[in-house]
Backbone and ligand atoms as CSV (ligand in chain L), in Angstrom:
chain,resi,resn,atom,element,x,y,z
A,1,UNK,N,N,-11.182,38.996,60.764
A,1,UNK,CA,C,-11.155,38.220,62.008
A,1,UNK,C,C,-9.826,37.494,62.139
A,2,UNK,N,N,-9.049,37.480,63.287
A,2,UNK,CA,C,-7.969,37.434,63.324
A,2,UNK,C,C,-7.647,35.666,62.838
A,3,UNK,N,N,-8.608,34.827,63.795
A,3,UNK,CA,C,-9.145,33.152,63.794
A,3,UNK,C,C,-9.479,32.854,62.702
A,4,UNK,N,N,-9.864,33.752,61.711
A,4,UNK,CA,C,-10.500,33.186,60.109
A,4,UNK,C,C,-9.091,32.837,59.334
A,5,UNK,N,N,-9.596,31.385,58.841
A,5,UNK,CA,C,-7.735,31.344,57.584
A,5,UNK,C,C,-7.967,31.835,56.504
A,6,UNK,N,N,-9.963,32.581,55.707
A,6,UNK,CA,C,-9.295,33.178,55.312
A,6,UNK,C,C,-9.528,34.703,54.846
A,7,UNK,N,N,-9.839,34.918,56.301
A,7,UNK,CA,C,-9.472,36.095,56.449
A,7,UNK,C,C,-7.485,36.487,56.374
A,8,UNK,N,N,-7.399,35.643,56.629
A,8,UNK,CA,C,-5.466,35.400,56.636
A,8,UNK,C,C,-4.621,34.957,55.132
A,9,UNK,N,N,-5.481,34.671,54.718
A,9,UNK,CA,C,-5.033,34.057,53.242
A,9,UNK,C,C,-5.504,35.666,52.770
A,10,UNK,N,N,-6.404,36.553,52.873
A,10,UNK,CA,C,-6.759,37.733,52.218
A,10,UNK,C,C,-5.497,38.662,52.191
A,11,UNK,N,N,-5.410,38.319,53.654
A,11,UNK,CA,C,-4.188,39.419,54.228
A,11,UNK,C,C,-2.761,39.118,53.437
A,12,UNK,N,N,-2.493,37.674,53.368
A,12,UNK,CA,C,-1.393,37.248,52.950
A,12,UNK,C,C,-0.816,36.826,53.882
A,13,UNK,N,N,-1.336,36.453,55.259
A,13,UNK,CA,C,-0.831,35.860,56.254
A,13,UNK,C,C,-0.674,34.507,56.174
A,14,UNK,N,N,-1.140,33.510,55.004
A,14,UNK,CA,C,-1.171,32.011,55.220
A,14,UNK,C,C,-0.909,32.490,53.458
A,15,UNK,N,N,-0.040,31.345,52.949
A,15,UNK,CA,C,0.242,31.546,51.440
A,15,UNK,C,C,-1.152,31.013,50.388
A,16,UNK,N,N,-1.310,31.079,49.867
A,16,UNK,CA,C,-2.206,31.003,49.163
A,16,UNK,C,C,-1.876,30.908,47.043
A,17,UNK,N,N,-2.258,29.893,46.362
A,17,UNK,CA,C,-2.285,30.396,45.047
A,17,UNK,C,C,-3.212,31.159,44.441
A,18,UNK,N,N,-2.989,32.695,44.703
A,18,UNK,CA,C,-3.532,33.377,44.334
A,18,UNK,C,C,-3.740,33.310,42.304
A,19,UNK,N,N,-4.991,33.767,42.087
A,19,UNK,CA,C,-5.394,33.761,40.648
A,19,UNK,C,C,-5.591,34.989,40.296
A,20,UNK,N,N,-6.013,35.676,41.203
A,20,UNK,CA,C,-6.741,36.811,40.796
A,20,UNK,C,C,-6.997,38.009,42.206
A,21,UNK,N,N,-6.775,38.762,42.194
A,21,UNK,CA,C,-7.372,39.879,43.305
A,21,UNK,C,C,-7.671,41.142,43.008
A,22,UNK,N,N,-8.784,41.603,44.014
A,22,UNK,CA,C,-8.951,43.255,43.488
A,22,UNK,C,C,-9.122,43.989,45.154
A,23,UNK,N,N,-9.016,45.027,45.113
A,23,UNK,CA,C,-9.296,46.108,46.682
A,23,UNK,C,C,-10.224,44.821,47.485
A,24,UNK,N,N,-11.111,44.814,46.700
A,24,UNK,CA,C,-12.552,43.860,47.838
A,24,UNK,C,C,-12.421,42.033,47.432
A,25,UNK,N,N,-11.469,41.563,46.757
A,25,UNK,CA,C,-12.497,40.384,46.045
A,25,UNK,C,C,-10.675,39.958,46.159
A,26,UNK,N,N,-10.519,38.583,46.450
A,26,UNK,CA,C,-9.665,37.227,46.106
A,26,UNK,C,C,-10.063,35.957,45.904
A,27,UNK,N,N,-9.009,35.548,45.078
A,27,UNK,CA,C,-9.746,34.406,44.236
A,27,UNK,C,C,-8.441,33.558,44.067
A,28,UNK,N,N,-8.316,32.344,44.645
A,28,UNK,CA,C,-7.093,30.932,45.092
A,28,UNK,C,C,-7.727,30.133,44.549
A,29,UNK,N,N,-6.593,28.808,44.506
A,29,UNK,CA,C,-7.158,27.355,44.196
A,29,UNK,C,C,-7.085,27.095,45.673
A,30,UNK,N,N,-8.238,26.117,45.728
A,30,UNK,CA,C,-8.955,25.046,46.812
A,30,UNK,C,C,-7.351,23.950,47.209
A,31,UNK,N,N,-7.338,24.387,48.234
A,31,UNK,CA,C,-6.221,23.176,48.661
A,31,UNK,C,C,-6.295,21.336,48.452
A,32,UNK,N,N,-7.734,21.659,47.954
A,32,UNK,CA,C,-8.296,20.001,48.130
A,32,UNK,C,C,-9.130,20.072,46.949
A,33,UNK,N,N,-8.732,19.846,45.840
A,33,UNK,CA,C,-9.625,20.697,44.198
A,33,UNK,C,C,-10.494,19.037,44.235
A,34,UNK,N,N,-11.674,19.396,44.218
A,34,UNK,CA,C,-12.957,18.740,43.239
A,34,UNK,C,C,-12.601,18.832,41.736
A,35,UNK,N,N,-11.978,19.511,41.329
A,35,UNK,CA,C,-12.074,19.218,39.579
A,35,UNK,C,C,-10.850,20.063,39.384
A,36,UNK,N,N,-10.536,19.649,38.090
A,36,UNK,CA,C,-9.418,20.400,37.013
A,36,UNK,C,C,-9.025,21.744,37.474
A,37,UNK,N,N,-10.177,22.378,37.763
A,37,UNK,CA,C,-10.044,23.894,38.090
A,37,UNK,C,C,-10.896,23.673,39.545
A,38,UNK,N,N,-10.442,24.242,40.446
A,38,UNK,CA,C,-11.281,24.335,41.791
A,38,UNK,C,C,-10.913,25.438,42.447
A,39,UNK,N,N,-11.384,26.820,42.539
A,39,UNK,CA,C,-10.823,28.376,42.855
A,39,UNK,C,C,-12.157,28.301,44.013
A,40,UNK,N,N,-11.838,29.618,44.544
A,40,UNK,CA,C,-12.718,29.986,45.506
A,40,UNK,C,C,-12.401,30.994,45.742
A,41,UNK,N,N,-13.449,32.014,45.744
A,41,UNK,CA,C,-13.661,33.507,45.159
A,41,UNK,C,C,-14.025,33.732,46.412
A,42,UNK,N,N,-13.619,34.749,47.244
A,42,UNK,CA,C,-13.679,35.293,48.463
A,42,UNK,C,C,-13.861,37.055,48.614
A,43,UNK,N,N,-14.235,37.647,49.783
A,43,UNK,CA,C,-14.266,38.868,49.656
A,43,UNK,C,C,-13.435,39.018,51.113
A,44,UNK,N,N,-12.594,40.084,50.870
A,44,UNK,CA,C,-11.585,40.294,51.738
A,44,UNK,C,C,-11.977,40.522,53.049
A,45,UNK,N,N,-13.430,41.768,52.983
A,45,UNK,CA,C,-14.101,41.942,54.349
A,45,UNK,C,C,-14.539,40.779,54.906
A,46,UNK,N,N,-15.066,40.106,56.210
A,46,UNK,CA,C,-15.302,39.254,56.566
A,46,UNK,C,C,-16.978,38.950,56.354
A,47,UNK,N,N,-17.460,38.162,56.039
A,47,UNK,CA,C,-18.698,37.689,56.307
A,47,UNK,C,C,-18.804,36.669,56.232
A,48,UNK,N,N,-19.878,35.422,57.404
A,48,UNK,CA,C,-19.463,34.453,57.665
A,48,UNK,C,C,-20.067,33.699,56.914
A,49,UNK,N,N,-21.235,33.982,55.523
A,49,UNK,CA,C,-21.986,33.313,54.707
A,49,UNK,C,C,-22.771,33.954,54.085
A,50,UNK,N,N,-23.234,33.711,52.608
A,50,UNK,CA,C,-23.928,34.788,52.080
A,50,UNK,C,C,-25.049,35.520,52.315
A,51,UNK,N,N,-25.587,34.496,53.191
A,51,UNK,CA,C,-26.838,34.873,54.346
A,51,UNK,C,C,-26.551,36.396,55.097
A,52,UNK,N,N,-25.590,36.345,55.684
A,52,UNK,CA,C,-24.785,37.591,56.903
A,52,UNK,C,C,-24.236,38.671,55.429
A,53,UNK,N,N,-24.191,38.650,54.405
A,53,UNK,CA,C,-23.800,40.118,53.334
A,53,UNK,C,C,-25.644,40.515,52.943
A,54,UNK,N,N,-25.932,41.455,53.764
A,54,UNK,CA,C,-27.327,41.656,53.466
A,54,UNK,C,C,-26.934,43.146,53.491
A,55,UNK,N,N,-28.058,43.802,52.796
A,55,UNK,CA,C,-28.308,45.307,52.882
A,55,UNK,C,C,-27.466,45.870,51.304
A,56,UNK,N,N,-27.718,47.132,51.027
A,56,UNK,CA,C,-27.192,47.849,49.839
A,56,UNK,C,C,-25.926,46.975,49.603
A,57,UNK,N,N,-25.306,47.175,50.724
A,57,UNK,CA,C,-23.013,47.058,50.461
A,57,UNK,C,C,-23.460,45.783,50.614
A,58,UNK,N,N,-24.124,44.350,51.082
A,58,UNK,CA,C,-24.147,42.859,50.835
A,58,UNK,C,C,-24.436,42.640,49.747
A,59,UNK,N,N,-25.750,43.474,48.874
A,59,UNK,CA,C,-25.926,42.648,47.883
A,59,UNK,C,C,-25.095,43.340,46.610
A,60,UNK,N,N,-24.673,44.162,46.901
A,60,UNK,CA,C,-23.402,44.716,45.645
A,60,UNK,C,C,-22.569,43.866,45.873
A,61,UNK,N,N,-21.750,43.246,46.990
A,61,UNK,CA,C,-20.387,42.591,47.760
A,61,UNK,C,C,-20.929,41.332,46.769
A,62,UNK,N,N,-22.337,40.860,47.089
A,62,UNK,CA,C,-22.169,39.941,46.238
A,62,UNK,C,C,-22.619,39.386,44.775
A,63,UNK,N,N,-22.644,40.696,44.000
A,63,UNK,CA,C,-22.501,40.813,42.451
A,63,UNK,C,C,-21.021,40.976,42.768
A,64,UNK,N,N,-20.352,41.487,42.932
A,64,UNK,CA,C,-18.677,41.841,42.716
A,64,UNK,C,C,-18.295,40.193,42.788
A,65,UNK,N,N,-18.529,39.432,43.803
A,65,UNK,CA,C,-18.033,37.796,43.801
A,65,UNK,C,C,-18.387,37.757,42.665
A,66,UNK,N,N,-19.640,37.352,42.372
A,66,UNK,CA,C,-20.097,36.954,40.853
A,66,UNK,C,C,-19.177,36.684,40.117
A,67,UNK,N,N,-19.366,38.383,39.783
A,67,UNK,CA,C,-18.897,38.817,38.170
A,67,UNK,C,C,-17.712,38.675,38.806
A,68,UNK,N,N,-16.743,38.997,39.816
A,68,UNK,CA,C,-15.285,38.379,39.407
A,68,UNK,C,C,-14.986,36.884,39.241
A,69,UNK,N,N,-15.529,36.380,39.404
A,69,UNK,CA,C,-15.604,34.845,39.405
A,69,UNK,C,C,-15.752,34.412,38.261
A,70,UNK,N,N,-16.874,34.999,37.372
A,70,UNK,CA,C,-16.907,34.813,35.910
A,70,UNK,C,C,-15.541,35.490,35.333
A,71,UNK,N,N,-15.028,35.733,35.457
A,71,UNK,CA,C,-13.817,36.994,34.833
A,71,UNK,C,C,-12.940,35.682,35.018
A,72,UNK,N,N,-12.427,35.035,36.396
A,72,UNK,CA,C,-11.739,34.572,36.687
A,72,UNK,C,C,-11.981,33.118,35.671
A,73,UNK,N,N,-13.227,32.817,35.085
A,73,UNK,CA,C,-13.545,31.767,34.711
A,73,UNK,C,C,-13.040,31.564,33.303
A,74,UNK,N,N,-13.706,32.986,32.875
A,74,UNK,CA,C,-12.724,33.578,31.409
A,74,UNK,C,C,-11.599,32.969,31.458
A,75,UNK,N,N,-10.772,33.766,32.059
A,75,UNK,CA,C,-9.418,33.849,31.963
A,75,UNK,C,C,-8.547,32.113,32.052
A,76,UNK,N,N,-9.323,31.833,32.672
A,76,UNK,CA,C,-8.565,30.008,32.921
A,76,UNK,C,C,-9.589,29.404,31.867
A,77,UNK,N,N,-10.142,29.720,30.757
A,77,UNK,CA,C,-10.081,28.681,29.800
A,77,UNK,C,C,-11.411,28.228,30.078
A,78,UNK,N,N,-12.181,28.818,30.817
A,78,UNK,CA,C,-13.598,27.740,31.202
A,78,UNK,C,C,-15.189,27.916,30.736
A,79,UNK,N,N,-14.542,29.422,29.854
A,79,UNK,CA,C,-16.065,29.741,28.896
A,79,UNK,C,C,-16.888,28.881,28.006
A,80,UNK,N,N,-15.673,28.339,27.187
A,80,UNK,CA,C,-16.243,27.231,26.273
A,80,UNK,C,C,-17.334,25.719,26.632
A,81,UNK,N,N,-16.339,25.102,27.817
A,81,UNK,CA,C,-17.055,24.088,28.180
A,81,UNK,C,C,-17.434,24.494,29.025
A,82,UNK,N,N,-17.770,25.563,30.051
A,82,UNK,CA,C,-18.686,26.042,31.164
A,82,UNK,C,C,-18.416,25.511,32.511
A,83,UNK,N,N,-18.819,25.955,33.403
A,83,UNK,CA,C,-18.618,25.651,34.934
A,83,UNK,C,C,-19.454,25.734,35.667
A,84,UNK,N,N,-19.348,25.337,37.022
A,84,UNK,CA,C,-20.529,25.829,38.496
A,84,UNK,C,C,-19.886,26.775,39.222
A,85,UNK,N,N,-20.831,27.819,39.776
A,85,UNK,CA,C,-20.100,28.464,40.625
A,85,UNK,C,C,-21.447,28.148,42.181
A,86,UNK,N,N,-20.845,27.613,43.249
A,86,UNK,CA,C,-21.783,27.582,44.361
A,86,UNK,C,C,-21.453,28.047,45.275
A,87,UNK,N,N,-22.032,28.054,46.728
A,87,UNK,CA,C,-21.289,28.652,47.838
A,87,UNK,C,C,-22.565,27.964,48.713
A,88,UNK,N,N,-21.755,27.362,49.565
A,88,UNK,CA,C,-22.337,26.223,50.757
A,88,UNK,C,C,-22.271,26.801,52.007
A,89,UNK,N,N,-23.781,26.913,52.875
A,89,UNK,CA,C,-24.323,27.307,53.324
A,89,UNK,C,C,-24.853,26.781,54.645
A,90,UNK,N,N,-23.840,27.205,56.017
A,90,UNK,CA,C,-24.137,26.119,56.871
A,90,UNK,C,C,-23.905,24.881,57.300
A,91,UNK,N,N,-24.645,24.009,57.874
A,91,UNK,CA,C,-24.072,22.263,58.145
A,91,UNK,C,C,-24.792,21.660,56.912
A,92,UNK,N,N,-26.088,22.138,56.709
A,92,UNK,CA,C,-26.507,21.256,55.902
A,92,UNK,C,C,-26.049,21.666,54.500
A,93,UNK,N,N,-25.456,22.557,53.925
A,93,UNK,CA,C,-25.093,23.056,52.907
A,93,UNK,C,C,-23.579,22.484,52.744
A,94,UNK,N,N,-22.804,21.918,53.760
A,94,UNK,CA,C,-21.638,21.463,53.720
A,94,UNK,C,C,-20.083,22.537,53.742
A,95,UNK,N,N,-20.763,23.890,54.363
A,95,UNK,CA,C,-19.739,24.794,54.523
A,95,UNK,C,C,-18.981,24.257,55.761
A,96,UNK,N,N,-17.740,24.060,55.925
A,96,UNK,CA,C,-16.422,24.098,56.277
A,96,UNK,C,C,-15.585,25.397,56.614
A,97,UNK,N,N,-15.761,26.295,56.236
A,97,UNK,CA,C,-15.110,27.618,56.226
A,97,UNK,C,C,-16.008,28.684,56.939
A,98,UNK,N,N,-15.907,29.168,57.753
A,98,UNK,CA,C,-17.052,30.239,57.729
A,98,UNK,C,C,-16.849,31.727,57.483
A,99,UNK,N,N,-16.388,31.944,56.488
A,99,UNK,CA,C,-16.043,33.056,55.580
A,99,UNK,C,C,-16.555,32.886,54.116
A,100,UNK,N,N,-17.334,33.391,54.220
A,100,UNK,CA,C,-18.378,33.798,52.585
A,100,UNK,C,C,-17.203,33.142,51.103
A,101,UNK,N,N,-17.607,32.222,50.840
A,101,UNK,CA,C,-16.775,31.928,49.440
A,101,UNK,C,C,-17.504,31.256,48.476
A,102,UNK,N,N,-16.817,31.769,47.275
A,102,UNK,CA,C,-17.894,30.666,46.047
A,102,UNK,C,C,-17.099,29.720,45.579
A,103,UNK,N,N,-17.552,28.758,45.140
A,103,UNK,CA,C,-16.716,27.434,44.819
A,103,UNK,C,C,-16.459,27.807,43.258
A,104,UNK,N,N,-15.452,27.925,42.659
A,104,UNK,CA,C,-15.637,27.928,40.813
A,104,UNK,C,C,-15.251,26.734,40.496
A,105,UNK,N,N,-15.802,25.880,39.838
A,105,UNK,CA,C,-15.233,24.640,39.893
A,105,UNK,C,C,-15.694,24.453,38.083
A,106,UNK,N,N,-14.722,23.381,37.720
A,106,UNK,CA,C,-14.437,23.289,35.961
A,106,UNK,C,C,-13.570,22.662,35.631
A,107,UNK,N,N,-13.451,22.284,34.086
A,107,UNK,CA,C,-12.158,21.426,33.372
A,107,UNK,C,C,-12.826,19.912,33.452
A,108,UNK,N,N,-14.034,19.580,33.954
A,108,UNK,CA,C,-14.806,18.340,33.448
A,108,UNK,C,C,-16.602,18.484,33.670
A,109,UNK,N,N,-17.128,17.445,33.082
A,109,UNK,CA,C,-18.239,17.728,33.488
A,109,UNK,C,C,-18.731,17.404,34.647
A,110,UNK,N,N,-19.739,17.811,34.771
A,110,UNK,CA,C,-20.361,17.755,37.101
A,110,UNK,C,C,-21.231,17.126,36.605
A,111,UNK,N,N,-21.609,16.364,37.580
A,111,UNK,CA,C,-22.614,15.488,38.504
A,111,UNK,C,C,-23.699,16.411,38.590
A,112,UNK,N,N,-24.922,16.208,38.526
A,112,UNK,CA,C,-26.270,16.941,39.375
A,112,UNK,C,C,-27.179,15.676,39.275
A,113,UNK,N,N,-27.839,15.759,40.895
A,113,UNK,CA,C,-27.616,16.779,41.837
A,113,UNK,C,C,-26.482,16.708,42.268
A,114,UNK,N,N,-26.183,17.616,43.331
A,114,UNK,CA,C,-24.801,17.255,44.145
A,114,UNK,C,C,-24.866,16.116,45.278
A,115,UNK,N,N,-23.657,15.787,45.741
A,115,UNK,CA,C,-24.111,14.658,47.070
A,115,UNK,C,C,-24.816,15.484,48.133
L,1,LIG,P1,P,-16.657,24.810,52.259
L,1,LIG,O1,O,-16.588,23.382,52.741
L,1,LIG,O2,O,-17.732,25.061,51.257
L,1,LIG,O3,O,-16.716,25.751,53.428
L,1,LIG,O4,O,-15.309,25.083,51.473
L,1,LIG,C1,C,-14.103,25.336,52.112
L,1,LIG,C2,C,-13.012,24.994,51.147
L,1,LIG,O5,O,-11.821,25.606,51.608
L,1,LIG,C3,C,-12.723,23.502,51.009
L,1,LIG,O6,O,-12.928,23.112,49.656
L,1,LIG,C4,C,-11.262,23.374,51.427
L,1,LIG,O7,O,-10.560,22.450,50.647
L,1,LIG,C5,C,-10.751,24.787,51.221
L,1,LIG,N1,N,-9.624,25.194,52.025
L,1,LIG,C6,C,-9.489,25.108,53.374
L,1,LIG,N2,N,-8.331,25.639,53.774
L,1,LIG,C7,C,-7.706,26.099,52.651
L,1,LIG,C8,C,-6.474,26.761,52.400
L,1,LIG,N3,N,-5.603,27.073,53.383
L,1,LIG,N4,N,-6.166,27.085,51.118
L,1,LIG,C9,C,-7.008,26.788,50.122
L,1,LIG,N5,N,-8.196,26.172,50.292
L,1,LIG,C10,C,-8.538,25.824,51.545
């Protein structure tokens, strides 16, 4: 979608610190990090929430977030002391973006519940 930033950050149209990418899957730090580590694992095709990736290719689209997200979690150091991975859902879920993303967040311990 041309209006999505990040659909544009996928493209490479808006810069981005990229961590990680594959054909379907990118993965940046959060411009506004909640913690030590704050990435957000995206899928290049558009979908506007994990709700809208339904059917065979949605729910594979979203094992591929997953497990790249864990990969990505590996790799920055975050196996040992562990992390959250979420993805906010809507107004009341506190999504901001409306392009399907997971939050990886790490490097201290979290709060539960959330606010
Ligand atoms: P959410 O509120 O769950 O939809 O999350 C959207 C996230 O995107 C927020 O944590 C923002 O800080 C982050 N964000 C918005 N624009 C950018 C950007 N250009 N680059 C990196 N992160 C962004």
């Amino acid at each position: 979608m041309a209006d999505c930033i990040f659909c544009r950050i996928a493209a490479g149209e808006i810069p981005a610190q990229v961590v990680g990418r594959t054909a379907e899957v990118v993965a940046f730090r959060d411009l506004n990090p909640q913690a030590p580590v704050h990435v957000l694992v995206i899928p290049v095709r558009h979908h506007a929430a994990a709700r809208d990736a339904t059917g065979p290719e949605g729910e594979r689209l979203l094992g591929r977030l997953v497990a790249f997200a864990t990969d990505v979690a590996a790799q920055l150091g975050l196996d040992a002391g562990g992390y959250r991975l979420v993805t906010n859902t809507g107004k009341d879920g506190g999504q901001s973006v409306d392009h399907l993303h997971l939050h990886l967040l790490g490097g201290r311990a979290l709060g539960w519940p959330p606010g």
